[in-house]
N, C-alpha and C positions, 0 to 999 in steps of 0.2 A: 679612247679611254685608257687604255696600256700606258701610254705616257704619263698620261697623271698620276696612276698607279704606281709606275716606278718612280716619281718624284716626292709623294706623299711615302712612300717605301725607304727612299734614302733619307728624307727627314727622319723618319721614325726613327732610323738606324741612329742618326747623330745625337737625338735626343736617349736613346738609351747609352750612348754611350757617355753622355757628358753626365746622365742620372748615376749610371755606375764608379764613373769618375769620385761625385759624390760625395756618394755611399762609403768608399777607400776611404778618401779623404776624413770625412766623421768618426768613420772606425778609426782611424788612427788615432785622431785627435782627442777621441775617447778615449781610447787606450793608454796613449799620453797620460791623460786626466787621472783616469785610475791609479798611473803609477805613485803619482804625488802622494807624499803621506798627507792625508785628510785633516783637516782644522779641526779644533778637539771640538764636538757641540756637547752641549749641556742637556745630560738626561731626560728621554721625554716620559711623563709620565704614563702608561696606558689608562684609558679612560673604560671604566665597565659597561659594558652594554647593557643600558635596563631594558627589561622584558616587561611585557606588558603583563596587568594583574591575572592572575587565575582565580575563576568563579571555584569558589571552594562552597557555595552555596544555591540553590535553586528556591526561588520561592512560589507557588500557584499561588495568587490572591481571585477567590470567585465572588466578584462582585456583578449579578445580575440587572443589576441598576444601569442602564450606559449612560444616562446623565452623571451620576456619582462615581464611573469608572473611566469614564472621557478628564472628568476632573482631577481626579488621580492620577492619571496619565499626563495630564496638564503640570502638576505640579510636579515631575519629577518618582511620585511614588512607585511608578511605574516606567521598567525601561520599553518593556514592547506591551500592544495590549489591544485585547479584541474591540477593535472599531468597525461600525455598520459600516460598509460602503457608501452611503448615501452621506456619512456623516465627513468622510476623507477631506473635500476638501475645506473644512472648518478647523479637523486636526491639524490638518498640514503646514509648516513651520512656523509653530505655536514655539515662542521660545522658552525656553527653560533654563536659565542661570543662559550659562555661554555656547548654550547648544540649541536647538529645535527639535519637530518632532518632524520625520521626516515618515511618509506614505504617500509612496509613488504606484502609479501604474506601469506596468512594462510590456503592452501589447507584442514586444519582436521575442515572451518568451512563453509562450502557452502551454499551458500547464494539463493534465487529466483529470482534477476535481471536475465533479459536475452538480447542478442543483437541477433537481425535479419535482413536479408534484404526485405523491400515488395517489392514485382511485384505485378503488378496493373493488373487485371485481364479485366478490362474493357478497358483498352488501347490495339492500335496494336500496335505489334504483339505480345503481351502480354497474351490474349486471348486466343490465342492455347495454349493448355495441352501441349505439347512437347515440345513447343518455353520454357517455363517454366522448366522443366524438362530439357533441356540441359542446361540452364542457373545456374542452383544448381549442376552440374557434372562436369561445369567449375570455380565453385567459387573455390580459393586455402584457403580452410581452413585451413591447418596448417599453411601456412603462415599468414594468420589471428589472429592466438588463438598464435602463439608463437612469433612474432615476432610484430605485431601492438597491442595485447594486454597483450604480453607478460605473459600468463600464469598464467593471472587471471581470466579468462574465460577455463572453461572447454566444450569437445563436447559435444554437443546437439540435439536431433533428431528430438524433439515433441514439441508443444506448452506449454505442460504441463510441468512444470520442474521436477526433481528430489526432492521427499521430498514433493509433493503433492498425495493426494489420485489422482488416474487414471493417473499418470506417467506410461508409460508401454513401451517397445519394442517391444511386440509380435506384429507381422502384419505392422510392421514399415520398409520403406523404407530409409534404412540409407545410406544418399547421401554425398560420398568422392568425391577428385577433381578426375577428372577419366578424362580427354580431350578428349583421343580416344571416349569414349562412348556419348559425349557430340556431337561431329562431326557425329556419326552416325547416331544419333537421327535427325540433321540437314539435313544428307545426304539421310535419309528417307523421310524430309518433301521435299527435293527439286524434292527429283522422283515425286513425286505431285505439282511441278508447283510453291513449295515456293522457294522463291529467299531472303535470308538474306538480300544480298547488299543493299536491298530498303527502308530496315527499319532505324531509327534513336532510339536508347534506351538511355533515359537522365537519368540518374543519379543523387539527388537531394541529399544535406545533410546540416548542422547547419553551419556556420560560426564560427568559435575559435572549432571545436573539430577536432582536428589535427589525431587522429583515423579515424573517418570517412571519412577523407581528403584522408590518406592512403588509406582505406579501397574501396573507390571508384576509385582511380589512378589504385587498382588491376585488380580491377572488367572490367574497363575500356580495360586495357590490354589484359586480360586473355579471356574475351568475344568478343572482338574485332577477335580474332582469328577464332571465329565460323561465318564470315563475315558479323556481324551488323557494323554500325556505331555509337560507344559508345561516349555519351557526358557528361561531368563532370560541375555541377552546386551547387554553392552555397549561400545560403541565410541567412539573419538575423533572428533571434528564432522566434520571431511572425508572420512575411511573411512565415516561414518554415512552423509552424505551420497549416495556413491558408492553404496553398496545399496542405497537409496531409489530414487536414478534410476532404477537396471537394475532395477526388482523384485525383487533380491535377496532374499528378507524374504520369513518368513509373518507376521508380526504386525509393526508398527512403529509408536511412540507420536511425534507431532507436533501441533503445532499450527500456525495461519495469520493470519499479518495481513495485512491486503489489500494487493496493489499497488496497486488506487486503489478510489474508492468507485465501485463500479458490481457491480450482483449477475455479472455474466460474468465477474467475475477471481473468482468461486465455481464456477462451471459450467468455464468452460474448465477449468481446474488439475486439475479433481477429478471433471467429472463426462463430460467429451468423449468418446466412444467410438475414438476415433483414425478415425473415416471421412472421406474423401475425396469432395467432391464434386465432379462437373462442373456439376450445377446444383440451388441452393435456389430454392423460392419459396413463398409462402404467397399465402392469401386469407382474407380473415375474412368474418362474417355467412353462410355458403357452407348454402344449402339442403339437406335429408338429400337428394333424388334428383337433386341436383347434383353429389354426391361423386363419382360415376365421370365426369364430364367432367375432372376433373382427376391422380383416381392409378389406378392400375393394379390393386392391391388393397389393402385396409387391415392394416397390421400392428399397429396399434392404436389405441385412442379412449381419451384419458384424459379423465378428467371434474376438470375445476379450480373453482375458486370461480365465476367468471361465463361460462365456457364452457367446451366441452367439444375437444379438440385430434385432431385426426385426422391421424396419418401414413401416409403410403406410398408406393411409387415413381412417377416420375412415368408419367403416361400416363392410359389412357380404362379402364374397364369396371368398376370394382368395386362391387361391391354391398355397401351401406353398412347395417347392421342394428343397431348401437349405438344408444345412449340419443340422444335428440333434445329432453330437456326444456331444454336450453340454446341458444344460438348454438355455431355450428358453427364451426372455423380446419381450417384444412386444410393440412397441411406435406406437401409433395410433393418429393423429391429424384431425382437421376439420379447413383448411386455412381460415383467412380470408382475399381476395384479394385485396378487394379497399384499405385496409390499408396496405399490403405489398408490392401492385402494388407502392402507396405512399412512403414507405420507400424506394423503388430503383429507383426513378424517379429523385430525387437530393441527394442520399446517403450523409451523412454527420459518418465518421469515427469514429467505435466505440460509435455512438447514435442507427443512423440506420440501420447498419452495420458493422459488423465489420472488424476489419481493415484488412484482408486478402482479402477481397473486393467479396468475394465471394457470388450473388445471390443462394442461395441453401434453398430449401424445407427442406431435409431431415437434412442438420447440423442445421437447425434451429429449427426443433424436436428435436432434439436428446439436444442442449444448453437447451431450456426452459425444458424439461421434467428431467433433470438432476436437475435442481433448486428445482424439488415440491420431490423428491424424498428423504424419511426420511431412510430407509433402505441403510447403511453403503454399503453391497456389492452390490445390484442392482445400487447404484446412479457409484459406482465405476466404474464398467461394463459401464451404459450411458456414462459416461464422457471417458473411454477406445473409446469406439465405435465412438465417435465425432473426438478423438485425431487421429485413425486411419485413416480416410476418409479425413480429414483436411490436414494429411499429405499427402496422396496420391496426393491431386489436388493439393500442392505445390504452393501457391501463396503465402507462408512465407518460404525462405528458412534462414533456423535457426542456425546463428553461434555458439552460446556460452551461458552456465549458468554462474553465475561469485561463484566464492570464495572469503571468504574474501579480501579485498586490506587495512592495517592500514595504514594512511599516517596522519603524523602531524609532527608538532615540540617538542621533546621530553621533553622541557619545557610544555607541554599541558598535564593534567594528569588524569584519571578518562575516556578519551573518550570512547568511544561504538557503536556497529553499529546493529542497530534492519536490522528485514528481511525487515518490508516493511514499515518504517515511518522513524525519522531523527532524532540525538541525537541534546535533547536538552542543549544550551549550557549555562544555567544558574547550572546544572547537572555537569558539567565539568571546571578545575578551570587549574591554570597556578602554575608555582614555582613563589615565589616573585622574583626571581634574573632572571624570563624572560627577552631576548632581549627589548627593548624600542626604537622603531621604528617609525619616523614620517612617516604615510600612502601617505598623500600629499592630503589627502582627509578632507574637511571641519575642517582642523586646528585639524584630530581626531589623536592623536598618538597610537599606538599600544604598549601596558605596559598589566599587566599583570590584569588589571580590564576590557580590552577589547578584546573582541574575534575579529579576523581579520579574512575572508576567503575569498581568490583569487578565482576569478571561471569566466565562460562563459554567455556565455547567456543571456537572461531574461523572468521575469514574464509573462507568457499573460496578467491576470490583477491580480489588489490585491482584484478581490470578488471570493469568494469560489465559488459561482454557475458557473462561466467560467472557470478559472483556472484549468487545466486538465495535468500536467507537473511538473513534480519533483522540479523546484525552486519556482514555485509556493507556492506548498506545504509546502516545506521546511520554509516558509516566513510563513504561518498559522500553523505549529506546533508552532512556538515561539509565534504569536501573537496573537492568537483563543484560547479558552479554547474548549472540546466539551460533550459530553454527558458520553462518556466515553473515555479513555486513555488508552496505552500500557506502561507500566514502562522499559523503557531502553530496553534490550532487550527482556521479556518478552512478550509471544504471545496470553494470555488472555487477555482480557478489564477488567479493573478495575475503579473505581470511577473516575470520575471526577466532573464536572458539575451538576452530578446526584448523588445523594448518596447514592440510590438503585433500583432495578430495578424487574419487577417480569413477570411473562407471566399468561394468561388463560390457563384454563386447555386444550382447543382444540391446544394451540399457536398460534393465528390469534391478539389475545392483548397483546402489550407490550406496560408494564407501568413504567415510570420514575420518581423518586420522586425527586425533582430538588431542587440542595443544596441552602442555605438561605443564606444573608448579602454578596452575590456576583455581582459586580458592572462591569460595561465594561466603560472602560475610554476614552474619543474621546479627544486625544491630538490637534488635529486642533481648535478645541473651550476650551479647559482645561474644559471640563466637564465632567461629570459620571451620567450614567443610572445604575438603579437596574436590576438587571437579574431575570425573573420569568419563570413559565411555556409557558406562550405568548410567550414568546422570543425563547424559545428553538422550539416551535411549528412553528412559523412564520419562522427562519432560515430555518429550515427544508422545510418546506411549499414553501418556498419561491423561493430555488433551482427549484421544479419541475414547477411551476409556469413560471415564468422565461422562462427553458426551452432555454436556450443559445445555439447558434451552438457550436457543437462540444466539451460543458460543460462536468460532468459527473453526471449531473441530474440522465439519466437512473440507477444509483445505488438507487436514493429512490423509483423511479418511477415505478422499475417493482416490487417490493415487495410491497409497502406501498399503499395505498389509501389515499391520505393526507387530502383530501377534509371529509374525513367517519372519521379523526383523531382528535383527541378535547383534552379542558383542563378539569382536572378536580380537585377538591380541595381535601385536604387530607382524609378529611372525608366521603367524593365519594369513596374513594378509597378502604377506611378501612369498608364501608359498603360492596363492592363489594368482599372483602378478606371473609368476613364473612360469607358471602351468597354464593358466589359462589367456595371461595379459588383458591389461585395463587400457582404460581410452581415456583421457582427459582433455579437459581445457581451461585458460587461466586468460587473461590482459590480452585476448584476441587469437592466443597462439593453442594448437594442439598436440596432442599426441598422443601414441601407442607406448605403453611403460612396463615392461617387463619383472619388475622388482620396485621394492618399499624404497630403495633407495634412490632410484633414479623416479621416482613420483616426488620424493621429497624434493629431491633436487632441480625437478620440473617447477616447483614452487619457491626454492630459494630458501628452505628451509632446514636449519641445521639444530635445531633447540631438541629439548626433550619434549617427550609426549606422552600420554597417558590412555591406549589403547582406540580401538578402533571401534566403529559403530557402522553395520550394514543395514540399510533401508532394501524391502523389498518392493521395488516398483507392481501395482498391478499391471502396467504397460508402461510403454517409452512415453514420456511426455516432457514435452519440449521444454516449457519454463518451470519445472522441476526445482531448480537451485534457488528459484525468486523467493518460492513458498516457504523456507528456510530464513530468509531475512526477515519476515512477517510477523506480528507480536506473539502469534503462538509457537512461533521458532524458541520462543525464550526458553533460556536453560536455568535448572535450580537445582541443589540438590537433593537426592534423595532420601539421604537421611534427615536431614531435615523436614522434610516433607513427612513422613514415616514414623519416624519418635522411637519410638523405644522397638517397632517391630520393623526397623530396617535389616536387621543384621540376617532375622528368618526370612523376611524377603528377599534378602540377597541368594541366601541357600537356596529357598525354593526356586528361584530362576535360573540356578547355577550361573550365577556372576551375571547374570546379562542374556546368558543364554538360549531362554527359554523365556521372556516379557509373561507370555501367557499368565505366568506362574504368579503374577502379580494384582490378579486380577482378584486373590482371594483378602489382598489388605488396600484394593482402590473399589470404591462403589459407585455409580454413576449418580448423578444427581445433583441439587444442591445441600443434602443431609450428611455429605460424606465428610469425613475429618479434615483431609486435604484439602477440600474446596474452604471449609470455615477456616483454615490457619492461613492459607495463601491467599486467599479473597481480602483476608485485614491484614497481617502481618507478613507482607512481601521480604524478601532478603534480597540478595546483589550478587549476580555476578557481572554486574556494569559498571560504569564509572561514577556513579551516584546510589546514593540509598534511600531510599523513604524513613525521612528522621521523626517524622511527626505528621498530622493532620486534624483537622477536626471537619468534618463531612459538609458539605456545600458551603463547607468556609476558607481553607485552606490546606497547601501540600507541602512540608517544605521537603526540601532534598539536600544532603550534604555527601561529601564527596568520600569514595571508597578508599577508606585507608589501606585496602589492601588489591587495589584494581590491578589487574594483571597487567595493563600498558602503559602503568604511572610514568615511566620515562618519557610517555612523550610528552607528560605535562615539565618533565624535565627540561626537555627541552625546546617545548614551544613558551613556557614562560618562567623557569629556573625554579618551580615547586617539585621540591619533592616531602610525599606523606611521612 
């Protein structure tokens, strides 16, 4: 072999030498070339780069009709627009002038929405474990998932989805349509003196979601057979809404997109048992004749994929006899009653309870003690053991995870679809030779400077502290700025409103340095307020405050202490960096930061600012910064909100100081002043405003002449306000 080696070796040689040769040789020849004065050319002209149009307008059209909003869509009036699944492939490349409609499926990109049905557990005969339980054995899911969602919903077994930590199967009852077993489940309750025929099970769903319309016609049939008397009801978004809260409902069809990515915006919502505690605490690795040093008795051992979870009150003696072929966790609480008694006396959905409706002790350890839990596999394990139990009691029976769905007009270019918030559509732009469509709406044509979307429903209101519902939201990602953002699809928070961000070293202080020369524009008066740390404090503040039925407050409320939360000025801040040093993290990287300055700089941030805002954690919790992107992140301000008693408000609080102080000009409730001016007359610190509406008819939105990050509509399509 050596010989070959060195002949394949002296070639190589010769070939680099005559390559080198070359190379001289062209360099010369080149250089040559260059010497030569150049032949005169004839001026060329530059040619300008056109950019593509900027949506300087948004339009909501609610057309509850899908016949009459399919056709709209048809004809261009409409660039994207709610289509039932079942109806996709009829839409799909319907053409429009020189374009089509394009809705595609994308199974390689699965998404967190989920669709379910709840049974109300406090309702008869809803209440029996089994009445339940047959009612999930006769649901026809694959009729469901292939034919009314037509197979952009995938099966589903757990609260948790796929693609969160404590997604699991282990220990999981996975419930097919099975009839025979569904009857004999019945046929056992009736040896016991239950008699179906007596009950009446109503069925509740949205008005315009042609889905659920389906979806309950099934329901209707299919249960009907196990001898209830099934009845089909439906309602307008807000009245729907309102009976969801209160438990109104024995059956209700929804679905959920996450507030933020973290498996506890699954657990709280849906699976909390409304208890009260005066103390969590866990221990992991915990020996079986250790278990009575720490609870009182066991009320149960769940067994999860890599351990096995043991609850019970706190305290010393109990004799532990469960399986022990795993590592042991051990959740121990001390209830407190007056105030869980409180929360199941008028349950309001997803505040005090969550919406599986389930009074429970032990899932309501196992939700909170999963929130304080910093260790990656112990909190894993908590949240398995919740997901198991939750499923067993079955008062969520769980159709479908979704997969992507794209649907637009393929004039529409740049679209994107994040996991749990909504593209926004100054991000997204049209061909100039889009369709030009008069809407029929406020003289608004649809061309390609204005975004048009057919859809269902409506807002509950336009204030972030109520607003608890995807079009809500979807209406404050455009016109809210918040503390922090998700970029498109990306699932870290990045800057917004804040320019940096940093924790204590326990993690109980998060500190937000709040961007500079950022204004909220109140188009109802054509004026503008300056945004400072007040503002961002007081929004925040304000939510918990407040306290609206069926709001989603409890996202600041169980972590934050808003009232122990204050402002404080830069140089507060950069004393405390110094003395005490913060901890950060940004785009995957960390650090220890000893000073304002090198935090700023950990960020890349060299602009002005406008003071600082301290959140007081009640403990370390892990996705902390997610709850911040979330629609009651949104910021507004103060004085606006306030009117004429801003300025005493400000004094009473000493600047930010002291929130408490605020609490004598915000009232809780819907009677409060606050809630009536923000609830109709929203202002902006986003890149859009609410120009106009008329209620279950339309929203239009036009763009913030004074948006803080106008440049980049500069330069993604050469507008500037």
């Amino acid at each position: 072999m050596k010989p070959v080696m060195q002949n394949r070796g002296r070639r190589s040689l010769l070939l680099i030498a005559a390559a080198v040769i070359l190379i001289v040789v062209a360099a010369i020849a080149a250089f040559m070339f260059l010497q030569k004065p150049a032949a005169p050319q004839p001026p060329v002209e530059e040619q300008p780069v056109v950019k593509p149009p900027f949506h300087k307008a948004i339009l909501y059209v609610v057309v509850n009709d899908e016949g009459t909003r399919i056709n709209m869509y048809k004809t261009g009036v409409f660039d994207i627009a709610a289509v039932t699944p079942a109806r996709w492939p009829d839409v799909n490349n319907t053409p429009v002038g020189n374009f089509t409609l394009r809705l595609v499926r994308r199974p390689d990109r699965p998404g967190l929405t989920i669709q379910y049905i709840g049974l109300n557990p406090m309702s008869v005969p809803l209440n029996i474990t089994e009445v339940r339980l047959a009612l999930a054995y006769a649901t026809p899911y694959d009729v469901i998932l292939n034919q009314v969602f037509n197979r952009l919903y995938t099966r589903l077994y757990t609260i948790v989805p796929k693609g969160l930590t404590g997604y699991t199967e282990f220990g999981i009852a996975k419930f097919e349509y099975n009839m025979s077993k569904a009857k004999e489940i019945i046929n056992s309750l009736k040896d016991r003196g239950f008699d179906p025929s007596k009950y009446t099970i109503t069925i509740i769903y949205n008005e315009g979601s042609t889905a659920r319309q389906q979806i309950a016609a099934l329901l209707q049939q299919s249960w009907g057979e196990l001898g209830f008397k099934v009845v089909v009801e439906a309602y307008a978004w807000p009245k729907y809404l309102e009976l969801v809260d209160h438990f109104q409902y024995d059956v209700m069809l929804l679905g959920w997109i996450p507030d933020y990515l973290d498996p506890d915006n699954y657990l709280m919502p849906f699976v909390y048992g409304g208890g009260v505690f005066e103390a969590i605490d866990y221990r992991a690795n915990v020996a079986p004749a250790d278990v009575e040093n720490f609870i009182a008795s066991v009320d149960e051992a769940i067994e999860t994929e890599r351990f096995i979870v043991v609850v019970g009150p706190k305290g010393t003696g109990a004799a532990y006899t469960g399986p022990t072929n795993k590592p042991l966790i051990v959740v121990s609480y001390s209830v407190d009653w007056s105030a869980t008694e409180a929360n199941w006396e008028n349950p309001v959905s997803m505040v005090t309870l969550g919406a599986g409706g389930l009074k429970d002790i032990v899932l309501s350890a196992l939700c909170k003690a999963s929130q304080k839990i910093v260790e990656p596999n112990v909190r894993e394990a908590v949240i398995q053991a919740a997901v198991i139990k939750f499923n067993r009691m079955c008062s969520m029976i769980m159709m479908g995870q979704n997969i992507r769905g794209e649907n637009y007009g393929s004039w529409v270019y740049g679209m994107y679809y994040p996991l749990s918030t909504f593209a926004r559509y100054d991000l997204v732009y049209e061909d100039r030779k889009a369709p030009v469509v008069d809407t029929g709406v406020l003289n608004v044509v649809n061309d390609p400077e204005t975004m048009v979307i057919g859809t269902i429903g409506w807002p509950d209101t336009f204030d972030p502290a109520k607003s608890y519902e995807s079009f809500g939201w979807e209406i404050f990602w455009h016109v809210y700025g918040r503390l922090v953002t998700l970029w498109k699809e990306e699932t870290e928070p990045v800057p917004e409103l804040a320019v940096a961000w940093a924790f204590s070293r326990n993690m109980t202080d998060l500190y937000f340095i709040i961007r500079g020369n950022v204004v909220a524009y109140d188009p109802w008066n054509n004026k503008t307020y300056p945004i400072t740390a007040v503002d961002a404090l007081f929004s925040i503040w304000r939510a918990v405050r407040a306290n609206l039925p069926g709001g989603p407050q409890w996202m600041i409320a169980e972590f934050i202490d808003i009232n122990a939360s204050s402002v404080l000025t830069e140089s507060e801040l950069d004393s405390i960096a110094r003395s005490e040093g913060l901890v950060t993290s940004f785009r995957g990287s960390s650090a220890e930061v000893t000073s304002l300055e090198s935090l700023l700089n950990f960020f890349g941030y060299s602009g002005p600012t406008a003071g600082v805002v301290r959140f007081k954690l009640k403990f370390p919790y892990v996705p902390i910064m997610q709850i911040f992107v979330t629609g009651v992140g949104s910021i507004f301000p103060m004085q606006y909100a306030l009117g004429d008693q801003y300025r005493a408000a400000l004094a009473d609080s000493n600047n930010g100081r002291n929130p408490a102080a605020w609490a004598k000009y915000v009232s809780p409730g819907s009677d409060d002043p606050v809630f009536m001016l923000l609830s109709t007359k929203p202002v902006s610190t986003g890149p859009y405003f609410v120009a106009d509406y008329k209620e279950d008819s339309y929203i239009l939105l036009r763009y913030n002449p004074y948006y803080w990050n106008a440049t980049l509509w500069q330069e993604l399509y050469g507008f500037k306000p």
